[in-house]
N, CA, C and O atoms as CSV, one atom per row, in Angstrom:
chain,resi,resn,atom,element,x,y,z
A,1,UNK,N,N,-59.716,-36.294,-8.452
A,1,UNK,CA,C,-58.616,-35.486,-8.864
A,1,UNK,C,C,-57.308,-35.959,-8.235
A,1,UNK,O,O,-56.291,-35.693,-8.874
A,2,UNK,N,N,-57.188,-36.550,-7.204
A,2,UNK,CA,C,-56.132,-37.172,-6.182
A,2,UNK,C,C,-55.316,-38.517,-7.193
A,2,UNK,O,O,-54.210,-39.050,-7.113
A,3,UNK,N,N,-56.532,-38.706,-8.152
A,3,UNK,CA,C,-56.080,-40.037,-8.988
A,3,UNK,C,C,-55.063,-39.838,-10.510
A,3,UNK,O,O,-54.525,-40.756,-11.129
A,4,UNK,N,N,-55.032,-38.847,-10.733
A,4,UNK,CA,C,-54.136,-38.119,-11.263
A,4,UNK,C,C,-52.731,-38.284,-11.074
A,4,UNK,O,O,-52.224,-37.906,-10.018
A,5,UNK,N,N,-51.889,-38.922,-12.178
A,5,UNK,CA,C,-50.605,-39.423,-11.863
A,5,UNK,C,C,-49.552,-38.787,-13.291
A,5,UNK,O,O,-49.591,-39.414,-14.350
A,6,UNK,N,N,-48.689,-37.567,-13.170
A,6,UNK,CA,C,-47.813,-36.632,-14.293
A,6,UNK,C,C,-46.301,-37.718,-13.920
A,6,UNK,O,O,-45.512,-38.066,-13.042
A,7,UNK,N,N,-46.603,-37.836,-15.047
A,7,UNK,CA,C,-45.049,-38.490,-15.364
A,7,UNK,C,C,-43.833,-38.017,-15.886
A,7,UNK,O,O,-42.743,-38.573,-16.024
A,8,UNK,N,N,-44.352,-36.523,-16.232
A,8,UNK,CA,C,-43.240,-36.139,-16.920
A,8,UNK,C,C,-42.334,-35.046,-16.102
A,8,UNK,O,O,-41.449,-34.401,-16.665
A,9,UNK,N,N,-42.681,-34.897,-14.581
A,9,UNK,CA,C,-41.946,-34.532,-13.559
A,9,UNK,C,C,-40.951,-35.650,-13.000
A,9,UNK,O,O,-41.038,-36.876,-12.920
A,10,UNK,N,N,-40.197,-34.938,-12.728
A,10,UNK,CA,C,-39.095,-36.152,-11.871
A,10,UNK,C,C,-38.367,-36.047,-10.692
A,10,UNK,O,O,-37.996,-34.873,-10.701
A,11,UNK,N,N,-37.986,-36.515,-9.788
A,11,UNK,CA,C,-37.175,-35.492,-8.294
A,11,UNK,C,C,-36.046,-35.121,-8.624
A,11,UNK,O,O,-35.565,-35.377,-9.728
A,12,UNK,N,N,-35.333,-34.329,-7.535
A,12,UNK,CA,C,-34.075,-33.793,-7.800
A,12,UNK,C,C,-33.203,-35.075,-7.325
A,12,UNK,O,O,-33.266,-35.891,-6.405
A,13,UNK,N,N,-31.885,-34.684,-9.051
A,13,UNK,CA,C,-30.779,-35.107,-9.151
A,13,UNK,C,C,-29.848,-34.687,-8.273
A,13,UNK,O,O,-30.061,-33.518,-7.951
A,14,UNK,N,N,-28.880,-35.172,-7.741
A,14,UNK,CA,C,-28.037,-35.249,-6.799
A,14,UNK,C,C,-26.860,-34.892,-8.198
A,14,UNK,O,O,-26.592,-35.819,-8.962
A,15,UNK,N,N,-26.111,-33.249,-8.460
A,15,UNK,CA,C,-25.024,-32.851,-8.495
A,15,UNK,C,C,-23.882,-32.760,-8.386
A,15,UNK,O,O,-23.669,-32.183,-7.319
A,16,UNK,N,N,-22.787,-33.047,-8.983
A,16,UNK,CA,C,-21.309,-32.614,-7.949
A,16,UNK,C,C,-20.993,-31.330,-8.432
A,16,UNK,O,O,-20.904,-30.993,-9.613
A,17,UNK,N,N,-20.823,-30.605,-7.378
A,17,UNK,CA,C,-20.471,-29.349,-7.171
A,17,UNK,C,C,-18.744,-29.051,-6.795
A,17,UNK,O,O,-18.214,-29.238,-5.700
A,18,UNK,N,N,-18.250,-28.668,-7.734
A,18,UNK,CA,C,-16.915,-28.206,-7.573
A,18,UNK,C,C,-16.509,-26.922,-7.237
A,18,UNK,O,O,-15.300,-26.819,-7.032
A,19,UNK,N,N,-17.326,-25.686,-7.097
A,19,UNK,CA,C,-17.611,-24.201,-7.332
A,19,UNK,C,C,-16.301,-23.956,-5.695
A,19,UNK,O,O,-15.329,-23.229,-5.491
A,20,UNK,N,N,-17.071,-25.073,-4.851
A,20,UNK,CA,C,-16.390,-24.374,-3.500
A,20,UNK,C,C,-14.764,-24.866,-3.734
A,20,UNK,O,O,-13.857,-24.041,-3.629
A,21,UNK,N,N,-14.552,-26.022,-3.998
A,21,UNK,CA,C,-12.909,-26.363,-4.449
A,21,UNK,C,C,-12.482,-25.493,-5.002
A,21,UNK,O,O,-11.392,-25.141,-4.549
A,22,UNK,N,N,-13.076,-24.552,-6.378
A,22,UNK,CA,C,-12.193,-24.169,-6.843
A,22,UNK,C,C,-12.602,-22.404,-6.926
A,22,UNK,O,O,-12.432,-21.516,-7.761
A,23,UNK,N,N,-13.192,-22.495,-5.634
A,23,UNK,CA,C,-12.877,-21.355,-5.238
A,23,UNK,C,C,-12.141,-21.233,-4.212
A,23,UNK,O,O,-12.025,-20.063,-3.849
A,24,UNK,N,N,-11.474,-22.153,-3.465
A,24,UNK,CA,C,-10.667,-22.324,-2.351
A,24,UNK,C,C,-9.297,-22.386,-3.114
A,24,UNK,O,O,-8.294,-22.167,-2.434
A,25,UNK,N,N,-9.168,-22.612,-4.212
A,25,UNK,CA,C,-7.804,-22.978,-4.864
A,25,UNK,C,C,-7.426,-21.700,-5.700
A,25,UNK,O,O,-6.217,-21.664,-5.930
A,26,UNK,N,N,-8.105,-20.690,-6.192
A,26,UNK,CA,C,-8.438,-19.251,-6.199
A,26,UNK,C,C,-7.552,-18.446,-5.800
A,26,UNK,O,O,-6.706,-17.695,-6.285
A,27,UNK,N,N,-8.146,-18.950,-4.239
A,27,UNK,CA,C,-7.792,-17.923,-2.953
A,27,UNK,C,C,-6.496,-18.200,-2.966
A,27,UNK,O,O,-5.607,-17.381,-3.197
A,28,UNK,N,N,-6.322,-19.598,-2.669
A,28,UNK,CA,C,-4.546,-20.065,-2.279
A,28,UNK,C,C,-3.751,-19.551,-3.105
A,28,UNK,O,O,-2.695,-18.995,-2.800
A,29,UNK,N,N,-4.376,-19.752,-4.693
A,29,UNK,CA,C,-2.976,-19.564,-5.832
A,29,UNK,C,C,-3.170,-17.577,-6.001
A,29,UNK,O,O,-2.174,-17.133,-6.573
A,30,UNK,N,N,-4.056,-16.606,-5.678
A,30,UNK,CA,C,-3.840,-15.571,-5.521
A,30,UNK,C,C,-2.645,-15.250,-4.041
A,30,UNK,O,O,-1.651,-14.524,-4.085
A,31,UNK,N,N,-2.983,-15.784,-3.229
A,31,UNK,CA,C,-2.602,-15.473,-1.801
A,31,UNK,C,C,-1.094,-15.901,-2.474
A,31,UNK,O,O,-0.439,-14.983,-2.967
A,32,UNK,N,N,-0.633,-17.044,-2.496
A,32,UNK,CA,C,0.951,-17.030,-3.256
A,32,UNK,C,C,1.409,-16.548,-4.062
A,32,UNK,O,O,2.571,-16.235,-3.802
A,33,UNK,N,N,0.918,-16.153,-5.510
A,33,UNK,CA,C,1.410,-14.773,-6.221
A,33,UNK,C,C,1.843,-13.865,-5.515
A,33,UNK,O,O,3.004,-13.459,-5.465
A,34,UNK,N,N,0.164,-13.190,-4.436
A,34,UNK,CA,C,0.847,-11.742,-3.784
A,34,UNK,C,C,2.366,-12.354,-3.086
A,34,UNK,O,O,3.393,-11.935,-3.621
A,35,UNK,N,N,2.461,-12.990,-2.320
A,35,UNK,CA,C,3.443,-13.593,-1.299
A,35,UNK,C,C,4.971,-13.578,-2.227
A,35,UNK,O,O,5.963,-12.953,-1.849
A,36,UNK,N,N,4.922,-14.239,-3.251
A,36,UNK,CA,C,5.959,-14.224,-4.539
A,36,UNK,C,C,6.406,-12.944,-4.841
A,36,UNK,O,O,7.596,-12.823,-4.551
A,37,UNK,N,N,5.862,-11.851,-5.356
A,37,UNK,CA,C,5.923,-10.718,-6.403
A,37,UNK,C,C,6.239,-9.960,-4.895
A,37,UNK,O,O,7.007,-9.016,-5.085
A,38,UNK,N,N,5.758,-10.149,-3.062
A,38,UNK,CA,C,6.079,-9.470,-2.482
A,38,UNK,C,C,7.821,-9.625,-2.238
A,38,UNK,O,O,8.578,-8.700,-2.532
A,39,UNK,N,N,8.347,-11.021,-1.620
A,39,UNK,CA,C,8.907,-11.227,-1.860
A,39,UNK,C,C,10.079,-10.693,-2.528
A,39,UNK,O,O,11.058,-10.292,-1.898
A,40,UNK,N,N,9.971,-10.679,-4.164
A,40,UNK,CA,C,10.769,-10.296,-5.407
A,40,UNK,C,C,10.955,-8.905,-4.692
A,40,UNK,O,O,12.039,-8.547,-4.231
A,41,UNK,N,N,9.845,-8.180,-4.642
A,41,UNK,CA,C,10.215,-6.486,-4.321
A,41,UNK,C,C,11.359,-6.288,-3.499
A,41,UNK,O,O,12.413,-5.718,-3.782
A,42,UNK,N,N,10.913,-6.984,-2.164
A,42,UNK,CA,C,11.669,-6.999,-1.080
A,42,UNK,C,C,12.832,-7.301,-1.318
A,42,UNK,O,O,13.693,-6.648,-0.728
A,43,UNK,N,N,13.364,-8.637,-2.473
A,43,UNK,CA,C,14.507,-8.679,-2.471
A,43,UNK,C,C,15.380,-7.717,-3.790
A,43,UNK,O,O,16.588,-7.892,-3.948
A,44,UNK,N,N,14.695,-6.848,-4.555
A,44,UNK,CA,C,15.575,-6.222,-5.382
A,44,UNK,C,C,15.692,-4.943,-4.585
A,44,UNK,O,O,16.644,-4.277,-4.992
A,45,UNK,N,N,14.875,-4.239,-3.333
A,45,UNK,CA,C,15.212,-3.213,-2.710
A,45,UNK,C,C,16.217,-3.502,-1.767
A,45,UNK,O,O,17.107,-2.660,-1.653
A,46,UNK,N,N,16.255,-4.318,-1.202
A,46,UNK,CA,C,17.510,-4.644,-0.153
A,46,UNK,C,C,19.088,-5.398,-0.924
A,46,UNK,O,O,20.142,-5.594,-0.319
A,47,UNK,N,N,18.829,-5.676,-2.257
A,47,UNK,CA,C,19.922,-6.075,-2.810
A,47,UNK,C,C,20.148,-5.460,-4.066
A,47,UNK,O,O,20.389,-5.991,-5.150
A,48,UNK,N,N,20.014,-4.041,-3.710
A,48,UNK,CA,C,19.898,-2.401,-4.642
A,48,UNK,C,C,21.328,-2.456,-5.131
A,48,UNK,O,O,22.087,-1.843,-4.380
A,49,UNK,N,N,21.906,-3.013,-6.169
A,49,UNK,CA,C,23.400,-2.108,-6.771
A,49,UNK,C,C,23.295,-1.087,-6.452
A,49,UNK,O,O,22.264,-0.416,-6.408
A,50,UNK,N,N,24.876,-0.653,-6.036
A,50,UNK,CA,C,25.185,0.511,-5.888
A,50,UNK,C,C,26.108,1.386,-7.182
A,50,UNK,O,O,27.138,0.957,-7.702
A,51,UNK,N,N,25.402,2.733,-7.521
A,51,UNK,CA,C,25.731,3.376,-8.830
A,51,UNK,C,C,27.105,3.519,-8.804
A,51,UNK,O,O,27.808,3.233,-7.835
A,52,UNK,N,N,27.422,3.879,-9.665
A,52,UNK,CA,C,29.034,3.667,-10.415
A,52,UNK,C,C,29.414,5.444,-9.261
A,52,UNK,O,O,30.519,5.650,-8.758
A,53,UNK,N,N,28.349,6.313,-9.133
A,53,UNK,CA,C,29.172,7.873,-8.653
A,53,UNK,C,C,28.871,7.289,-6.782
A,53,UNK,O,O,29.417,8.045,-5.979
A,54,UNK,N,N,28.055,6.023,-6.102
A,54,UNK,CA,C,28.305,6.147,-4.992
A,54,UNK,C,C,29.744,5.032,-4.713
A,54,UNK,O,O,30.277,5.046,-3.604
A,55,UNK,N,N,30.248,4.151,-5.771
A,55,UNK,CA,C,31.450,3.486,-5.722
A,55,UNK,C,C,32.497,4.539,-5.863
A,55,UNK,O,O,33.619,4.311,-5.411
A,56,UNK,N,N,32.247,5.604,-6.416
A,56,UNK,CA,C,33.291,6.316,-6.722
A,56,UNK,C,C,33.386,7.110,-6.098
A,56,UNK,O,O,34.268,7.874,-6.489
A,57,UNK,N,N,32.678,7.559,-4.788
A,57,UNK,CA,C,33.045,7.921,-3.667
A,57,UNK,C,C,33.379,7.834,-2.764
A,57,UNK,O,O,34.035,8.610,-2.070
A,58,UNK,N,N,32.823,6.434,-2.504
A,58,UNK,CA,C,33.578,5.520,-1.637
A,58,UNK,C,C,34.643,5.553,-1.214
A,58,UNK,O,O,35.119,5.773,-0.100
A,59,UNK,N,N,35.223,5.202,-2.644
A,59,UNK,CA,C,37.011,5.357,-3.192
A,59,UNK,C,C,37.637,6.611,-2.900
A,59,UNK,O,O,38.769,6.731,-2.431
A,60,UNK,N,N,36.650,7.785,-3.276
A,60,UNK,CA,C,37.701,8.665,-2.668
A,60,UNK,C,C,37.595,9.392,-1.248
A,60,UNK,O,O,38.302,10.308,-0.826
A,61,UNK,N,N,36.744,8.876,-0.749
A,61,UNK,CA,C,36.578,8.969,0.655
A,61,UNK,C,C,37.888,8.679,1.360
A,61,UNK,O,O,38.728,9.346,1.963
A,62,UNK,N,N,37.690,7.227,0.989
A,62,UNK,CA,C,38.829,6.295,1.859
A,62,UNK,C,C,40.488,6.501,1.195
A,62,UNK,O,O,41.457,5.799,1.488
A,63,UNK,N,N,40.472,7.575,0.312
A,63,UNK,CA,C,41.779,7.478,-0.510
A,63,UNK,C,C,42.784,7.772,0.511
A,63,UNK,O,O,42.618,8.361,1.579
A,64,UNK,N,N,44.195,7.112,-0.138
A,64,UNK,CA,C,45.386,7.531,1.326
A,64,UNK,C,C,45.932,8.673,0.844
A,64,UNK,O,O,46.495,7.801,0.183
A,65,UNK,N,N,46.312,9.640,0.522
A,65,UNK,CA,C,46.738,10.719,0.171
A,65,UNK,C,C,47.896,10.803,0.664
A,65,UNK,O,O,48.113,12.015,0.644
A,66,UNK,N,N,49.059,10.151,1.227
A,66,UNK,CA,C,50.507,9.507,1.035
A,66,UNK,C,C,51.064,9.352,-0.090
A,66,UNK,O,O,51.958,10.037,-0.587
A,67,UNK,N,N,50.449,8.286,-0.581
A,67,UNK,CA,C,51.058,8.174,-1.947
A,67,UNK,C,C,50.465,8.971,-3.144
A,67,UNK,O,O,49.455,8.746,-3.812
A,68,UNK,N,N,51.194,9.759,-3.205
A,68,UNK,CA,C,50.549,11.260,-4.075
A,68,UNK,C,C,50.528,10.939,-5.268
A,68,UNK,O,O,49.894,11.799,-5.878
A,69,UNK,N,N,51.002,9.897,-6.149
A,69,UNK,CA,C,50.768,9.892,-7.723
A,69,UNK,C,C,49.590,9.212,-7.947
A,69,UNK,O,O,48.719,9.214,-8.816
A,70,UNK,N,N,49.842,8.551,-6.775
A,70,UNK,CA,C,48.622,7.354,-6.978
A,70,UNK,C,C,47.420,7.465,-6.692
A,70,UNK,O,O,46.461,6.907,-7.225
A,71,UNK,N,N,47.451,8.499,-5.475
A,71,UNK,CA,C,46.399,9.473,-5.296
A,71,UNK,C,C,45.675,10.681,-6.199
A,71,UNK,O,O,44.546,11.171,-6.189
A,72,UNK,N,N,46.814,10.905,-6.939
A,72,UNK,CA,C,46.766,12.191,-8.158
A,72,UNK,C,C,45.567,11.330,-9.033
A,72,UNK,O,O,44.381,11.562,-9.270
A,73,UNK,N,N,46.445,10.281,-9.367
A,73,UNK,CA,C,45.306,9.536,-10.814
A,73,UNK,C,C,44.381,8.818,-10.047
A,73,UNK,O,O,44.095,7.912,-10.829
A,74,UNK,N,N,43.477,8.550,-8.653
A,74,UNK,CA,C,42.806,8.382,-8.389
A,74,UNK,C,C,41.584,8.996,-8.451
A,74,UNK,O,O,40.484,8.543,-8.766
A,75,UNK,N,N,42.034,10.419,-8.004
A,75,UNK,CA,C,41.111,11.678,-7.844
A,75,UNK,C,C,40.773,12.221,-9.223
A,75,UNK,O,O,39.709,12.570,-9.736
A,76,UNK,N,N,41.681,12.190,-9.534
A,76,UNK,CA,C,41.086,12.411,-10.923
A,76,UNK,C,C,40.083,11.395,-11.854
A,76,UNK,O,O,38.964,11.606,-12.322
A,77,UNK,N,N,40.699,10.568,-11.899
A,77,UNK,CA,C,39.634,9.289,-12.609
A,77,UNK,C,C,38.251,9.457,-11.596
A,77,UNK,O,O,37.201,9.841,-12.111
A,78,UNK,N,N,38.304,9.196,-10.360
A,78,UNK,CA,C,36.779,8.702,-9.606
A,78,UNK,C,C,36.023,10.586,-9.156
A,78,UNK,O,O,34.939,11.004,-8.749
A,79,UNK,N,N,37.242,11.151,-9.507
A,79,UNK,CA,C,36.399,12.621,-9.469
A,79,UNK,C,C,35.819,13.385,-10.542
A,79,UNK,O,O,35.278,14.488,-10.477
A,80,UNK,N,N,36.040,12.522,-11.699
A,80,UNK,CA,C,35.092,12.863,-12.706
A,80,UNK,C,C,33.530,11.979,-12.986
A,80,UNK,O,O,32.493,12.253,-13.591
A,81,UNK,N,N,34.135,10.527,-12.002
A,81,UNK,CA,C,32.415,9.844,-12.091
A,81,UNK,C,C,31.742,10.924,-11.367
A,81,UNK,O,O,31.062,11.737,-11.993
A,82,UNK,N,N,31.897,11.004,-9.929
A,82,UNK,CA,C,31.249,11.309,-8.826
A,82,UNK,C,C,30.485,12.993,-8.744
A,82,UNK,O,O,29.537,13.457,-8.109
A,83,UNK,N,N,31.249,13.428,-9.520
A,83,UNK,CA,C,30.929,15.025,-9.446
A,83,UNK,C,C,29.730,15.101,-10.495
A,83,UNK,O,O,29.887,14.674,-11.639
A,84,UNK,N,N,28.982,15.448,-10.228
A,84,UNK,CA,C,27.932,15.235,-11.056
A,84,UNK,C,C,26.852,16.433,-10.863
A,84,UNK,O,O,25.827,16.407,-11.544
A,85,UNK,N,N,27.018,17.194,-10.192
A,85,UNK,CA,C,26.181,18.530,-9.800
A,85,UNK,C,C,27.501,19.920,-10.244
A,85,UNK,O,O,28.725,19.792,-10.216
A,86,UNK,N,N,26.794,21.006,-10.575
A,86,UNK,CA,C,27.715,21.771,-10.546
A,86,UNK,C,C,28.875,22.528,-9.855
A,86,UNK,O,O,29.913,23.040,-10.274
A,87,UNK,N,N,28.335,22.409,-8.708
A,87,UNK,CA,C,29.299,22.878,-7.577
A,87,UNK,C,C,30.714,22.007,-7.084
A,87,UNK,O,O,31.678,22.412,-6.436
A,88,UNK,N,N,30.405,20.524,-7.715
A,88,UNK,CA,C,31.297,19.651,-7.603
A,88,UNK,C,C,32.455,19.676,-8.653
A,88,UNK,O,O,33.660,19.501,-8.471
A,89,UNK,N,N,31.664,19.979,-9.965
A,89,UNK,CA,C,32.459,19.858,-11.164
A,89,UNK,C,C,33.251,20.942,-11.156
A,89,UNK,O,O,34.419,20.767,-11.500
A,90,UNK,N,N,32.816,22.287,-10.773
A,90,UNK,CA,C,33.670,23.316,-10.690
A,90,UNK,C,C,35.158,22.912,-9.759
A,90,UNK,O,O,36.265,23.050,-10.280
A,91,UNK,N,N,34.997,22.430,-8.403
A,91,UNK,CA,C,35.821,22.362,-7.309
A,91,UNK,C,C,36.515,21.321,-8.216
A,91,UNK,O,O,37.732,21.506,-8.240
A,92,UNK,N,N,35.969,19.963,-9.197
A,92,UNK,CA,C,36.802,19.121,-9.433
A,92,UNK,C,C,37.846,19.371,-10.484
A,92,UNK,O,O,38.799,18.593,-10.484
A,93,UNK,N,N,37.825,20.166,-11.226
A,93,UNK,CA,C,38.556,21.009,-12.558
A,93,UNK,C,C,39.318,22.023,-11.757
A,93,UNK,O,O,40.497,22.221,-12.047
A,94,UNK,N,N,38.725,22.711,-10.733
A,94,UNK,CA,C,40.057,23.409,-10.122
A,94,UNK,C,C,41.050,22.579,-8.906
A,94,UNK,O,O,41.934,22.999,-8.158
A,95,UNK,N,N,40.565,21.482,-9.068
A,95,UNK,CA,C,41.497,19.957,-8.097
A,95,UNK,C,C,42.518,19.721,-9.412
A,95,UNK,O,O,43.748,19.688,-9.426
A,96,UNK,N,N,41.502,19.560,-10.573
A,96,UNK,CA,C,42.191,18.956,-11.248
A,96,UNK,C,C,43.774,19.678,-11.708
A,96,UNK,O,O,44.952,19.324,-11.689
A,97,UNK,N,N,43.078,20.749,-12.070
A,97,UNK,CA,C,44.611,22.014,-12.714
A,97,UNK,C,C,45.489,21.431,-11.698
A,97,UNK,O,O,46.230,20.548,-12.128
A,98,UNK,N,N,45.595,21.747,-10.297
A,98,UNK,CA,C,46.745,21.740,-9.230
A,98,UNK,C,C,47.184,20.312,-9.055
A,98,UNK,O,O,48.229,20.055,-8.458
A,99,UNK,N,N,46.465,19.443,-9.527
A,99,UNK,CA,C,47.111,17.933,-9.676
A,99,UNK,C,C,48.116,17.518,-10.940
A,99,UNK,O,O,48.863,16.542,-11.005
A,100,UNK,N,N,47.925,18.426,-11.788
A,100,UNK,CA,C,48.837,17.881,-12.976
A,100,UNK,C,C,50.178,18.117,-12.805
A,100,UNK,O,O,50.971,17.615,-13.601
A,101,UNK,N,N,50.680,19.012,-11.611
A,101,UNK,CA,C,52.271,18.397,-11.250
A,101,UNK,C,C,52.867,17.356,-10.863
A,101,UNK,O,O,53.981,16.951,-11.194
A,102,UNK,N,N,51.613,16.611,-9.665
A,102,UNK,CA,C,52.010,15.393,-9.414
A,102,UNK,C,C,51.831,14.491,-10.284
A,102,UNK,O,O,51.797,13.377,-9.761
A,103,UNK,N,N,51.632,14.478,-11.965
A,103,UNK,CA,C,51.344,13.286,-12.898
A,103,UNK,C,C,52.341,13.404,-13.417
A,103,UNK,O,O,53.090,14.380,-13.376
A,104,UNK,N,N,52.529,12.040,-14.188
A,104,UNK,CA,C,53.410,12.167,-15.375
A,104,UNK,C,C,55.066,12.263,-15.004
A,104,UNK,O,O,55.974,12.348,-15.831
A,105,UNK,N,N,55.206,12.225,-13.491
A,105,UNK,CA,C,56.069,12.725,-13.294
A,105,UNK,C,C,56.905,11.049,-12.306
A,105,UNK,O,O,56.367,10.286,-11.504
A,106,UNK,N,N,58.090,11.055,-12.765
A,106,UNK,CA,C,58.823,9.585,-11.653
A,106,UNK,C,C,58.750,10.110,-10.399
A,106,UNK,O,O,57.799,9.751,-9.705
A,107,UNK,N,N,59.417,10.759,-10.023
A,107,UNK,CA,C,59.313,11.544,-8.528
A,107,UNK,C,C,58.457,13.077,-8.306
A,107,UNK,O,O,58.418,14.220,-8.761
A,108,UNK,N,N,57.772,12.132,-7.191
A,108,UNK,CA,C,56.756,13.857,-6.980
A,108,UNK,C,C,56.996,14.110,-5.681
A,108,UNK,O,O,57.604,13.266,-5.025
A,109,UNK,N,N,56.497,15.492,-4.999
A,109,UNK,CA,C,55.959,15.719,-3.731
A,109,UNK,C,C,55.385,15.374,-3.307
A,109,UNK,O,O,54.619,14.758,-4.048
A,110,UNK,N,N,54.971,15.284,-1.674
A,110,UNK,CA,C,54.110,15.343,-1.360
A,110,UNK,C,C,52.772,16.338,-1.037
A,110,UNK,O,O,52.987,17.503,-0.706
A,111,UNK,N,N,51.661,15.933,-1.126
A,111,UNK,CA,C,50.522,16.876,-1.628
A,111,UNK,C,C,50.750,18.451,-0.098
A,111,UNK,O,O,50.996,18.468,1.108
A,112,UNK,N,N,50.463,19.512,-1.220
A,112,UNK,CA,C,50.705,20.611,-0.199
A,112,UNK,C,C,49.015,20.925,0.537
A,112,UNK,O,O,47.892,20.768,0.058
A,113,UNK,N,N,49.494,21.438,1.922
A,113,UNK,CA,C,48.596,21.907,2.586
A,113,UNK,C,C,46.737,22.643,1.393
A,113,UNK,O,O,45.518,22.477,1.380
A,114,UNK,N,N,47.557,23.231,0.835
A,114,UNK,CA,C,46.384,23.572,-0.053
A,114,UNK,C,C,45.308,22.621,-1.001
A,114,UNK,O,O,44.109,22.783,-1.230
A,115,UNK,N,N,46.309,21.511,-1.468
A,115,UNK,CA,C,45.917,20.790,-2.317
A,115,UNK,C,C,44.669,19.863,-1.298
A,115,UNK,O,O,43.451,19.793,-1.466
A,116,UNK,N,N,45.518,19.248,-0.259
A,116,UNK,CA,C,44.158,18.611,0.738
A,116,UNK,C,C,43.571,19.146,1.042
A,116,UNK,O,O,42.548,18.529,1.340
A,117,UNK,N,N,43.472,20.828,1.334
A,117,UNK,CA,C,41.713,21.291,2.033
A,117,UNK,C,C,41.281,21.364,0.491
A,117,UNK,O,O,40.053,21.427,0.426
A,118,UNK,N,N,41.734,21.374,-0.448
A,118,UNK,CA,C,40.496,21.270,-2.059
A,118,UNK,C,C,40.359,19.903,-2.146
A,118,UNK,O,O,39.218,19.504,-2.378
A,119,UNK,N,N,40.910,19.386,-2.067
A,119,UNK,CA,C,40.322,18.140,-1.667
A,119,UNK,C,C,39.499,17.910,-0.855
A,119,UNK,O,O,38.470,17.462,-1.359
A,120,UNK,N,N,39.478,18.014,0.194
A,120,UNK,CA,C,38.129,17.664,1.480
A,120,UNK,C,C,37.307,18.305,0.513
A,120,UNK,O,O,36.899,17.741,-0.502
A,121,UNK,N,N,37.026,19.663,0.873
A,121,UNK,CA,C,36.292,20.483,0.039
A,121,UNK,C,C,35.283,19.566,-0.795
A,121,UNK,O,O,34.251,18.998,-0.437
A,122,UNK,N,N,36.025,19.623,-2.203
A,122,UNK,CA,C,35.464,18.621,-2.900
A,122,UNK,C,C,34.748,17.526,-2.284
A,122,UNK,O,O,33.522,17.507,-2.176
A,123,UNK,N,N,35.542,16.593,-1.873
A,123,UNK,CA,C,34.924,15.558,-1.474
A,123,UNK,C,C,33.686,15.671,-0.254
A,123,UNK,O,O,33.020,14.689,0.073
A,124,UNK,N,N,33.520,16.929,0.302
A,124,UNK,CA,C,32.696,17.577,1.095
A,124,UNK,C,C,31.622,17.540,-0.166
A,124,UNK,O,O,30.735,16.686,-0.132
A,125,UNK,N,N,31.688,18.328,-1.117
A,125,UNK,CA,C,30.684,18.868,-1.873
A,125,UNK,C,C,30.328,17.827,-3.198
A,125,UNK,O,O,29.933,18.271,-4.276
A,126,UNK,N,N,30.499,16.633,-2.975
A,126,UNK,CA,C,30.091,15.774,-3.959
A,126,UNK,C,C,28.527,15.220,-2.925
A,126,UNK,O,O,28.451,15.168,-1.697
A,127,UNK,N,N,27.534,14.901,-3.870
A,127,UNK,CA,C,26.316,15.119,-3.903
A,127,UNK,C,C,26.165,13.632,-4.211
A,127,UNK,O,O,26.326,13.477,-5.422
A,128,UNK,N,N,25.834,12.079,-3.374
A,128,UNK,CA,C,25.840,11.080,-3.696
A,128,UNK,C,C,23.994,10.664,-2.917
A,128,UNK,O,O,23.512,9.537,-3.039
């Protein structure tokens, strides 16, 4: 029985195996996506435009209230972006009435005691 010789078996073939390469190349090109798309996040949160009602507060934060005409049509233009809650819009329509002396006009006053605490006011109660 030892004399018995199957020919139609054969030894093992020697393979190339690529499975581990390109599972190593997988890893890398996932690991740089996340790294990329983290990246991107990071840079559209730290380089956030700022909305048109926090520019327009800005402005009237820093307004000089000296030059009263110029101040008049300031407050008015950037106090209709900015007011945007109700408590603002109210204070800004009753800014507004007491400003229409200083418009329209070649020579004005300067703004009375009353007119700047509705002003702070306001600009107190804008909601940015």
């Amino acid at each position: 029985m030892n004399e018995l010789k199957i020919n139609d078996i054969k030894g093992l073939v020697s393979i190339l195996d690529y499975s581990y390469f390109i599972y190593i190349f997988l890893i890398v090109a996932t690991v740089l996506i996340i790294i990329i798309i983290l990246l991107q996040l990071i840079r559209i949160f730290y380089k956030r435009k700022k909305s048109d009602e926090q520019i327009a507060y800005e402005i009237l934060e820093k307004l000089d209230l000296n030059n009263t005409k110029d101040a008049a049509y300031k407050i008015t233009k950037y106090g209709r972006v900015a007011s945007t809650d109700n408590r603002s819009k109210r204070l800004f329509f009753q800014l507004e009435e007491k400003l229409e002396k200083y418009k329209y006009k070649k020579e004005v006053a300067k703004f009375d005691e009353d007119i700047i605490n509705e002003y702070k006011r306001f600009v107190d109660a804008i909601d940015v």
